[in-house]
N, C-alpha and C positions, 0 to 999 in steps of 0.2 A: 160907853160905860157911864154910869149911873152910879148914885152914892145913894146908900140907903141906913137908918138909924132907926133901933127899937128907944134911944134916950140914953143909953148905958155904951152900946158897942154900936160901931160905923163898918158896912160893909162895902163892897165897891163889887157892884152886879155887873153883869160883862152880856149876860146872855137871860133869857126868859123860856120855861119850856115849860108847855104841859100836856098831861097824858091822859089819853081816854074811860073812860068807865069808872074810876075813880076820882079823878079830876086834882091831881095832885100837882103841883108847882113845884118846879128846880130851877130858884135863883141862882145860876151860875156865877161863883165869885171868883175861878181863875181859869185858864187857857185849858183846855182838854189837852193830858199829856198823851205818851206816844201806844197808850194802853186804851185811849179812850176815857181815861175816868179825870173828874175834878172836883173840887169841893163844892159843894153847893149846901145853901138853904133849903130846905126842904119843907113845904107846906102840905102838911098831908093828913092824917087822924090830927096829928100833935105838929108842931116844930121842931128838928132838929138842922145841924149842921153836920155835913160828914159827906163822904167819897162816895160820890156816883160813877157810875158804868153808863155811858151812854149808849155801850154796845146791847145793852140787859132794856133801856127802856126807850130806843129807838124804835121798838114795831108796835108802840103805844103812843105815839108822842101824837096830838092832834094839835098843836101851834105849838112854832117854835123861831122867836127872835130875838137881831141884837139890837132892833130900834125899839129902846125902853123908853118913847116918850110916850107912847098911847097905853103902856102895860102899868097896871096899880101896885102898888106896894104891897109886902105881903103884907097881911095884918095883923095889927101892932107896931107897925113898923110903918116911916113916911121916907119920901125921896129927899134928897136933901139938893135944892136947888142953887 
């Protein structure tokens, strides 16, 4: 787990994923419940935060980890060490 801050809000990133063809990021900020989904940052056109389905973007996913010390921050946002 990793701490990460746009200056305003602090997240606490758990997991790193991204998806092919689009190349979009899911900061994972808590445990996948028993459904599959969890909140996550979402780096994609725009930024949002909101409830992902891991089950909907599992047959896209081209890297996906929870050693966030080689993975960048999204951006606008830095690690907080």
């Amino acid at each position: 787990m990793r701490k990460m801050t746009d200056g305003k809000t602090i997240l606490e990133i758990l997991e790193w994923i991204i998806v092919r063809g689009i190349f979009w990021e899911y900061y994972v900020t808590e445990k996948w419940d028993e459904s599959n989904c969890a909140y996550c940052l979402v780096d994609g056109d725009f930024q949002e935060i909101g409830v992902v389905s891991l089950d909907e973007i599992k047959p896209y996913i081209s890297a996906q980890t929870k050693n966030l010390t080689e993975v960048q921050a999204a951006p606008g946002w830095k690690w907080i060490d």
